[in-house]
N, C-alpha and C positions, 0 to 999 in steps of 0.2 A: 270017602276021601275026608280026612279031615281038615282043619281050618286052615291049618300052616301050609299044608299040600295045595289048597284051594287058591291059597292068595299069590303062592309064588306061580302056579299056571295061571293063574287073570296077568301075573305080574310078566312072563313069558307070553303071553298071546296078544301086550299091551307092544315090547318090543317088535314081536312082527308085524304089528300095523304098520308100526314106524314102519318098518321097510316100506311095504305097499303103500305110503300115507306120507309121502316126503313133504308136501305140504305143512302138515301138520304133526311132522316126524316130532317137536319137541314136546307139544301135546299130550302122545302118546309115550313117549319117557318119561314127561313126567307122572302121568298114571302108571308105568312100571315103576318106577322109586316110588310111590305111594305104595303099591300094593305088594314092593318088596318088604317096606318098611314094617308094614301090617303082620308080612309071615315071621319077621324078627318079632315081635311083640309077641307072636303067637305060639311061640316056643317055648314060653310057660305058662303056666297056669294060674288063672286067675280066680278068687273066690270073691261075690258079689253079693254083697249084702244089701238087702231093703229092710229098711225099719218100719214103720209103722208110724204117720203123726211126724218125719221128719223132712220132709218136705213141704215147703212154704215159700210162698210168695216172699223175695225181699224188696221193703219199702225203701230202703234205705237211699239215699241220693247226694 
């Protein structure tokens, strides 16, 4: 499965809690708009670079 597929089933099994989870029904929608929003992002491709020596502490304040 991949990632896009993944997040919209977390994102689908977040709305059926709700159902069973009326308490905490808005809870669980809002973890399905999270992890719909996720599969939206995830429907391209990302290239992620690490450098070397560019990560640092900033002192700045």
């Amino acid at each position: 499965m991949d990632r896009k597929s993944a997040c919209l089933a977390a994102a689908s099994s977040c709305r059926e809690e709700a159902e069973r989870d009326p308490a905490r029904r808005h809870l669980w929608l809002q973890e399905a708009s999270k992890w719909a929003a996720l599969a939206g992002e995830q429907a391209g491709h990302a290239l992620i670079v690490c450098e070397q020596g560019v990560a640092r502490e900033d002192t700045r304040h």
